[in-house]
N, C-alpha and C positions, 0 to 999 in steps of 0.2 A: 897509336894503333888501338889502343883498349877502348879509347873515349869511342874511335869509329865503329869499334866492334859492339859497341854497345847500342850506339844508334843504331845500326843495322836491326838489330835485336829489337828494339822500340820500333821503329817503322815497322816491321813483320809482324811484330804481336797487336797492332792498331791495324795493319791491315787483314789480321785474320778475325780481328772483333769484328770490323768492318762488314764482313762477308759473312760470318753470323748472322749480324742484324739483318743483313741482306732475307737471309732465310726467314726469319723472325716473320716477314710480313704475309704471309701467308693466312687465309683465314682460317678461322677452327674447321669449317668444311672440307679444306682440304686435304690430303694424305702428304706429310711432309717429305719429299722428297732428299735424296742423299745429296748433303751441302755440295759436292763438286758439279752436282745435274745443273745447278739454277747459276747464272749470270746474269746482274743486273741489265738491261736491254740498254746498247750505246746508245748515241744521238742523232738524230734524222739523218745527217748525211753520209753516217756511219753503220748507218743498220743494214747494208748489204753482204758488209761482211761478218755477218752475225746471224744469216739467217738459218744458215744450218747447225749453228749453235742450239741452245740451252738457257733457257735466260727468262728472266720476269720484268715486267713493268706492273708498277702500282702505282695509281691513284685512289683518292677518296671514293667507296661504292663501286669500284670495279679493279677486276687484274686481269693483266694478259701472259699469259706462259706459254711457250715451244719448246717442246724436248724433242730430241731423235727420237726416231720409235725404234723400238729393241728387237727389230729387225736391220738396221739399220739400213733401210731403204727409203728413208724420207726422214719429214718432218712432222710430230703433231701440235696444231696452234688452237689454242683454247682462251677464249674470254668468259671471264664469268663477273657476271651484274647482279645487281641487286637491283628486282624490282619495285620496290619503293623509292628508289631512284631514279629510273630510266625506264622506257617505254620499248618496246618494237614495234616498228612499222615496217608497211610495205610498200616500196617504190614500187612503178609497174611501167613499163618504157615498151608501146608496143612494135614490135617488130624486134628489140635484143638491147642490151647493152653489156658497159663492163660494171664493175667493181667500182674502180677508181674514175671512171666517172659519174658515176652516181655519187660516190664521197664528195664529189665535187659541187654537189647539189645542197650538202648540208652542210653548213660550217660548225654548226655545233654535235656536230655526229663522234659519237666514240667509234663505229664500228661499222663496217657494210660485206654482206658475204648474200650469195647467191643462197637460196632455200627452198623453194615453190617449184613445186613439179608442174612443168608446162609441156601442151602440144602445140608447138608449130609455133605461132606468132604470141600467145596469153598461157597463164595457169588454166589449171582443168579440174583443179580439188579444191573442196570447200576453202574458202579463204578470206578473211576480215579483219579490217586494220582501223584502229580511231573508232570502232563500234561502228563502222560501215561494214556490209559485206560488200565483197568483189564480187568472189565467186558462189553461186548462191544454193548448187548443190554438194550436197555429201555425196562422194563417189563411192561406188560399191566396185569397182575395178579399174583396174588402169592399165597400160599396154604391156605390161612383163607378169606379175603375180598379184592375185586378189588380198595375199598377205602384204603386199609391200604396201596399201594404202589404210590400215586398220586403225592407225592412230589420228586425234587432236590435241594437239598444241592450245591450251587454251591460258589467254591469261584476263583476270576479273578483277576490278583493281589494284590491287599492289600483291596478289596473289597467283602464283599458276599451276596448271597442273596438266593430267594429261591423260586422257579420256579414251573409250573405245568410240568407233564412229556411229555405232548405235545409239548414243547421249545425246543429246541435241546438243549443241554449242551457239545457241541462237541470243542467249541472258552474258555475252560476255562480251569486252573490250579487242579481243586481237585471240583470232584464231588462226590454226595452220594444217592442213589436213597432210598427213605424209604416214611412212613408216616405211621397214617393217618397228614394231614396238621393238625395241630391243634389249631395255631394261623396265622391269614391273615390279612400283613397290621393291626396289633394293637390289631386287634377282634376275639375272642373267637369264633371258628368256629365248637364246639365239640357238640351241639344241634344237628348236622344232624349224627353222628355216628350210627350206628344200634347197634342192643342189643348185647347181647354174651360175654362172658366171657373174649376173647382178648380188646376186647373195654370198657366193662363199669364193669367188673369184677376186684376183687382188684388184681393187680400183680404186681412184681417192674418192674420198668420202666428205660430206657434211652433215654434220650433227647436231640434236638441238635437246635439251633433257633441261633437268631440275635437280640441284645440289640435295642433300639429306636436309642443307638450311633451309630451304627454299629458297635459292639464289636462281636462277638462269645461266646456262651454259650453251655456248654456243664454241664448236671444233670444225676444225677443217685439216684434215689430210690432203693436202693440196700440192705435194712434190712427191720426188721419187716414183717409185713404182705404184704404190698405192697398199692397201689392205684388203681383205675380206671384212666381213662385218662383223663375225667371231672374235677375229682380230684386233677393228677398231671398237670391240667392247673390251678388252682384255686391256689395249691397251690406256683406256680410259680410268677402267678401275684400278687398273696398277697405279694412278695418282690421284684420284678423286674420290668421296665419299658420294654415290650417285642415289638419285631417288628413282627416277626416269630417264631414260633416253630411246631418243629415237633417230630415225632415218629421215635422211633430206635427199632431193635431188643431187647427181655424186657426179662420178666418173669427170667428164670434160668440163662441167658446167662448175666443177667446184673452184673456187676463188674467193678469198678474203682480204678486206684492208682493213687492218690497224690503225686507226689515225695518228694515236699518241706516238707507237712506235717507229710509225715509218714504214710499216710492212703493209707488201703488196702481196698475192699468192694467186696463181700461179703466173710465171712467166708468158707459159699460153695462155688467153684471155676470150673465153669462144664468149660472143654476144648472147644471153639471155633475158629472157622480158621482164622477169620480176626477181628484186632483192630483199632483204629482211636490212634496216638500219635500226641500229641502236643508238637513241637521243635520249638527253636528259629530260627527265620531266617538268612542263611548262609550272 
């Protein structure tokens, strides 16, 4: 009885090293979360029941994290890259698609999530991928607030950042016109949003900013009830050291896949014309 009771003891204290290490892979950028939040992410055919979990995936130059949101009325799923690694691009499928078929398009793809604010059938805001432009003006409004399109998205080789739309963005690699801005230089900048329901109404959301590293972050609130944007900045910095962040196309059109993990988001899947994928660089 003593020899089992000792093993017992041994297996426990290896599985709580275990789950330590687990924590351990987090990079310096990030805000380490309390050991019980994070669970290593199970295996493809097991990640369904896990997706309202808590949990990390890492690979080499990138990690993927979901935690409940502290509302507990969803999920938030975040990938952060390194771009000296990995690129973004934009797929663009006119008339709509999903998520997970598009991922279907890239075999070497880490990631695919819906981004580009579009009317009707195409995007509508400035928008450049591979050092092509698509879309080839800078919008000064868009169909809901003049503030929700003020930011770009710019990235210039292995560097990105993130502009007022008065800059031109015309000397770079892959840009993305959206917003509202909603983190500047470090600060919560979401006190001057106006009212209404796109802005401070609960919706899922997708997000796209720049770590204090300069890493790439890309979120998606893609269950449950959804957020405000107050909200999904709140709930951002509660785990991330942020430099930037902005606003993507949200509400219905938000959807992410994981490849590594196995995660699809959301369950509803509405057809939209353009995605953001993230590939390793050739």
């Amino acid at each position: 009885m003593r020899t089992l009771a000792r093993t017992r003891i041994i297996v426990a204290t290896t599985a709580a090293a275990l789950a330590i290490s687990s924590c351990a892979l987090h990079t310096q950028s990030l805000r380490e979360p309390a050991q019980e939040d994070i669970r290593r992410v199970m295996p493809r055919e097991s990640s369904q029941a896990v997706q309202a979990s808590r949990y990390q995936a890492t690979i080499p130059s990138y990690q993927h994290y979901s935690f409940n949101l502290t509302n507990g009325r969803g999920t938030l799923n975040v990938l952060v890259f390194d771009p000296t690694q990995f690129d973004l691009r934009v797929d663009i499928t006119r008339g709509g698609t999903t998520a997970p078929t598009v991922a279907k398009k890239y075999p070497n793809a880490i990631a695919v999530t819906n981004g580009p604010y579009y009317d009707g059938l195409m995007p509508h805001l400035y928008l450049k991928s591979g050092g092509q432009a698509i879309v080839y003006d800078v919008a000064s409004f868009d169909r809901f607030h003049e503030e929700n399109i003020e930011a770009i998205f710019v990235i210039k080789g292995a560097s990105a950042s993130v502009i007022p739309r008065t800059e031109s963005p015309e000397s770079c690699d892959f840009a993305l016109q959206g917003g509202p801005w909603l983190i500047r230089n470090g600060v919560d900048d979401t006190q001057r949003l106006p009212g209404g329901r796109q802005m401070r109404g609960s919706l899922k959301r997708t997000l796209l900013g720049i770590t204090d590293k300069g890493q790439i972050i890309l979120a998606a609130i893609a269950e449950g009830d959804g957020v405000s944007l107050p909200e999904a900045v709140q709930e951002m910095q509660a785990r991330f050291k942020l430099r930037e962040l902005m606003n993507l196309d949200g509400g219905p059109s938000t959807q992410m896949v994981i490849i590594s993990s196995g995660v699809e988001l959301p369950v509803l899947r509405l057809d939209v014309p353009a995605f953001l994928v993230v590939l390793p660089k050739q």
